[in-house]
Every structure is written in structure tokens, then in C-alpha cells.
C-alpha positions as CSV (number, residue, x, y, z in Angstrom):
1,X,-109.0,84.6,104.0
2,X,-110.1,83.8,100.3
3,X,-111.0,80.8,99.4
4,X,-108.3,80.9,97.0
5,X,-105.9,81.3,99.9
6,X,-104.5,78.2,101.6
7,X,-102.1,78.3,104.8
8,X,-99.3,76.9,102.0
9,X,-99.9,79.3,99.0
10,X,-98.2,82.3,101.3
11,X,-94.6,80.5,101.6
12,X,-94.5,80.2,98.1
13,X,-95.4,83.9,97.4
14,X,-93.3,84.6,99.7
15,X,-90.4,82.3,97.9
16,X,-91.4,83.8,94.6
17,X,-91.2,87.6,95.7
18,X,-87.7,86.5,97.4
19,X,-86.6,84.6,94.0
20,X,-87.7,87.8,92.2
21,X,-86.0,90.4,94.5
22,X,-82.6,88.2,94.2
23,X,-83.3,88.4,90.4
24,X,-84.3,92.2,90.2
25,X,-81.4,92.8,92.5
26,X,-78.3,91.0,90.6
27,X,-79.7,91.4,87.1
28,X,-76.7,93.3,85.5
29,X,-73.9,91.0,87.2
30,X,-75.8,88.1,86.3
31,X,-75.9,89.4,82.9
32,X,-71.9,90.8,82.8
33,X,-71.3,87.3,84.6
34,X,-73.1,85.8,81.8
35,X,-71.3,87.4,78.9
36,X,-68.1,86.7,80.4
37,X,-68.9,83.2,80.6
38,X,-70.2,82.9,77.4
39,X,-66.9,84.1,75.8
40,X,-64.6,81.9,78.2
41,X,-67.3,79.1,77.1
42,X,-66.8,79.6,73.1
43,X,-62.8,79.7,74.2
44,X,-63.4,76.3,76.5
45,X,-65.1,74.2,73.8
46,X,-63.3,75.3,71.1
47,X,-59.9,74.5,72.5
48,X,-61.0,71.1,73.9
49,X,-62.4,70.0,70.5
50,X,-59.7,71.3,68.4
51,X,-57.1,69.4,71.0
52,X,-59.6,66.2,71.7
53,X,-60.7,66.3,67.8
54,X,-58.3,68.1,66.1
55,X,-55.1,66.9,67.7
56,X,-55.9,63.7,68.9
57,X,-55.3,64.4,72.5
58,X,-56.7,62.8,75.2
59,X,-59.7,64.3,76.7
60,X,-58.2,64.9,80.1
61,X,-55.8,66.6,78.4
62,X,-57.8,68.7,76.3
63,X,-60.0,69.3,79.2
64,X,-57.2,70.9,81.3
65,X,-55.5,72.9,78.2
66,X,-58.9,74.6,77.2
67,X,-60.2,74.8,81.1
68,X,-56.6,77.1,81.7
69,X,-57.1,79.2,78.6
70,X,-60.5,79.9,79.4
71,X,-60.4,80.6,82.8
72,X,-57.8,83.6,82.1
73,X,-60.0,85.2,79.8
74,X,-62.6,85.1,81.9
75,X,-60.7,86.1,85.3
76,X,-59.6,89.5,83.4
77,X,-63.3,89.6,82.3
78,X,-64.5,89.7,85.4
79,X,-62.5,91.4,87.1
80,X,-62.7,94.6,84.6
81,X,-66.5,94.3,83.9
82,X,-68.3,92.3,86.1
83,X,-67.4,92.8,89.2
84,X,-65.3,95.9,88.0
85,X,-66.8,97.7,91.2
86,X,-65.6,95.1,93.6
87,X,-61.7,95.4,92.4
88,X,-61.2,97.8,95.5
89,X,-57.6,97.8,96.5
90,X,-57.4,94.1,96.6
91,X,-54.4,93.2,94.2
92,X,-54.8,91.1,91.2
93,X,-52.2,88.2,91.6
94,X,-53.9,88.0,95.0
95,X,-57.4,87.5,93.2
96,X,-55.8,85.5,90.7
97,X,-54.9,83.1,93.0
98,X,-58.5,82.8,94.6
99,X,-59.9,82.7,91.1
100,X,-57.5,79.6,90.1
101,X,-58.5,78.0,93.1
102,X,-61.9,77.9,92.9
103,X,-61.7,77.0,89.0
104,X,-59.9,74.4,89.8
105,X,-63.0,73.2,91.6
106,X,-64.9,74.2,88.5
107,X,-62.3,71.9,86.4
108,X,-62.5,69.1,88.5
109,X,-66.2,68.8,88.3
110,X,-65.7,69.2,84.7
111,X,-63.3,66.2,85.1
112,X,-65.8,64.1,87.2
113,X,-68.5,64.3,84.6
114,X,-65.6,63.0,82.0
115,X,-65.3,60.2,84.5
116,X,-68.6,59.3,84.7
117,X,-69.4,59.2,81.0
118,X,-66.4,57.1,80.8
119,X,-67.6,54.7,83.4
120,X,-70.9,54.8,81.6
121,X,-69.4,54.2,78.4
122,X,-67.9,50.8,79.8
123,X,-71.3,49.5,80.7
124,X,-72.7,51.3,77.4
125,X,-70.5,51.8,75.2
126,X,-72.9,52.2,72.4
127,X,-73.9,55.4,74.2
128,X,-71.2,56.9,76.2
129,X,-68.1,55.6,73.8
130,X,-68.3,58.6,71.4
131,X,-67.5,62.5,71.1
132,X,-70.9,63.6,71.5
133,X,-71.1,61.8,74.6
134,X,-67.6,63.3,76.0
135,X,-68.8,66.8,74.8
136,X,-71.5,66.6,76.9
137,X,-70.7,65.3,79.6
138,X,-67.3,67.8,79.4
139,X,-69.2,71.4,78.2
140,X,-72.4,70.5,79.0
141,X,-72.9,68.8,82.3
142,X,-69.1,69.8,83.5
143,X,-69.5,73.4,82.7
144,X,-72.9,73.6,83.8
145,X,-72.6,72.6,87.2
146,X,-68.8,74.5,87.8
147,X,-70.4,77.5,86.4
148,X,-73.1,77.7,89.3
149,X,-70.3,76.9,91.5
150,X,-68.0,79.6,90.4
151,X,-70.5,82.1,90.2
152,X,-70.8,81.9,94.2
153,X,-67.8,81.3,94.7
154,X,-66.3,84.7,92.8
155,X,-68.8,86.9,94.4
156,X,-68.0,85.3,97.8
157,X,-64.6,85.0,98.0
158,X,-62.7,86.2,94.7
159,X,-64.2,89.6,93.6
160,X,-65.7,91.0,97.2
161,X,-67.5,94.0,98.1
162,X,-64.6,96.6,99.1
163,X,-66.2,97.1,102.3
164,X,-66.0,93.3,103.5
165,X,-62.6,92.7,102.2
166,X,-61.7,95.7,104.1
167,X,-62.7,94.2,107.4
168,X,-61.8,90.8,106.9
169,X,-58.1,92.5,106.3
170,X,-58.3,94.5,109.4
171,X,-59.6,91.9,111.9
């Protein structure tokens, strides 16, 4: 042993060359996944601010109407490119449901971080009282957390390996 090695510096390697393999591994449906959501994203916050904005809606409202819209786009997305490979012969209305499911998840988070900048904003209204604030907590915090969510949650359940869907069907 180096001096430079310690009994806790092997872990981490470890950890890091695990991290990496993941990374190396899943690069091009992490980037496809990552596209897809981009797009959906533009879709998401454009909607909600031209309905919370725009239209004068409320921004549960607006939350929902852009949430929907997006998540379409992004299910046919995903489907055809990301996880084109994974279709097998696993019908679409069947995946759609899964997929509506789990953003409905997604939605709701989106919907609790609303919440709490709204609770927020009653204690500190000076902060939390005003469209930036709803933005954020909406497409930035709301997103951001459903999207790591999702992305499990797709590859998991929605948009399986042909293989496992097959014997999950069979047993």
C-alpha cells in the first residue's frame, strides 16, 4: 500500500468506476431521453406561461393543461426514439397507460412544489407572491425532480427490455 492509499479511497474508486460504467453504459438513451425531454420541456413551459400569463389562468390549471400536452409529445418521443428498441410487441395504448400513470406522479410533484411556493409565499410574500417564484418552483424544481422520477420509472416499467416484458407476460 501507497502512502497515498487509505482503507477509504478504494470505495470511492470503486463508486466512481461504477458511476462511470452506468454513464458509459446509458450514454445514448440518456442523451435521446434528454432531447425528448427537452422538447416536451419548451412545450411544458411555454403552454403553462401562455395559459398562467397569457390567459390569466390559474396556475394549477395551467400546470395540468401544459403537463398533458407535453407529456404526449414526449410519450411518442420516446417510444419511437428513445427506447425505440424496447417497443417489442408490447402495444401502445398499453404503454400509454403506464406512461400517463407514472406522469401523473411526475405532475403531482410538479403540483407540490406549486404548493409549497404558495405556502411560502404566505409567510413571504415578497418572495414567493410572484411569477418568477411560480415558474420556478413549477419548471424548475417541479420538473426537475419528476424528470429523475420518470426517467426510472419509463425504463422500469413503461418502455421494457423485450426480453423481461416477455417473461413477466408469461409467468
Amino acid at each position: 500500500m501507497t502512502t497515498t492509499d487509505t482503507p477509504t479511497s478504494a470505495p470511492r474508486r470503486g463508486l466512481v468506476a461504477r458511476t462511470t460504467g452506468l454513464l458509459k453504459r446509458h450514454a445514448g438513451e440518456l442523451i435521446r431521453f434528454a432531447g425528448v425531454g427537452g422538447t416536451a420541456y419548451i412545450i411544458d413551459f411555454g403552454l403553462f406561461n401562455l395559459a398562467y400569463l397569457g390567459m390569466d389562468w390559474s396556475y394549477w390549471w395551467a400546470k395540468i393543461l401544459s403537463s398533458v400536452v407535453a407529456m404526449t409529445v414526449a410519450f411518442f418521443g420516446n417510444r419511437h426514439w428513445t427506447w425505440r428498441e424496447r417497443r417489442g410487441t408490447a402495444a401502445a395504448h398499453r404503454q400509454y397507460g403506464l406512461y400517463f400513470f407514472f406522469n401523473g406522479i411526475g405532475l403531482l410533484i410538479s403540483l407540490a412544489c406549486i404548493w409549497a411556493n404558495s405556502g411560502l409565499a404566505q409567510v413571504w410574500p415578497q418572495y414567493f407572491d410572484n411569477p418568477l417564484a411560480v415558474n420556478l418552483a413549477a419548471n424548475f424544481f417541479g420538473v426537475g425532480l419528476g424528470t429523475i422520477f420518470r426517467f426510472f420509472a419509463y425504463r422500469t416499467w413503461v418502455f421494457r427490455t423485450p426480453k423481461l416484458a416477455e417473461a413477466q407476460i408469461g409467468a
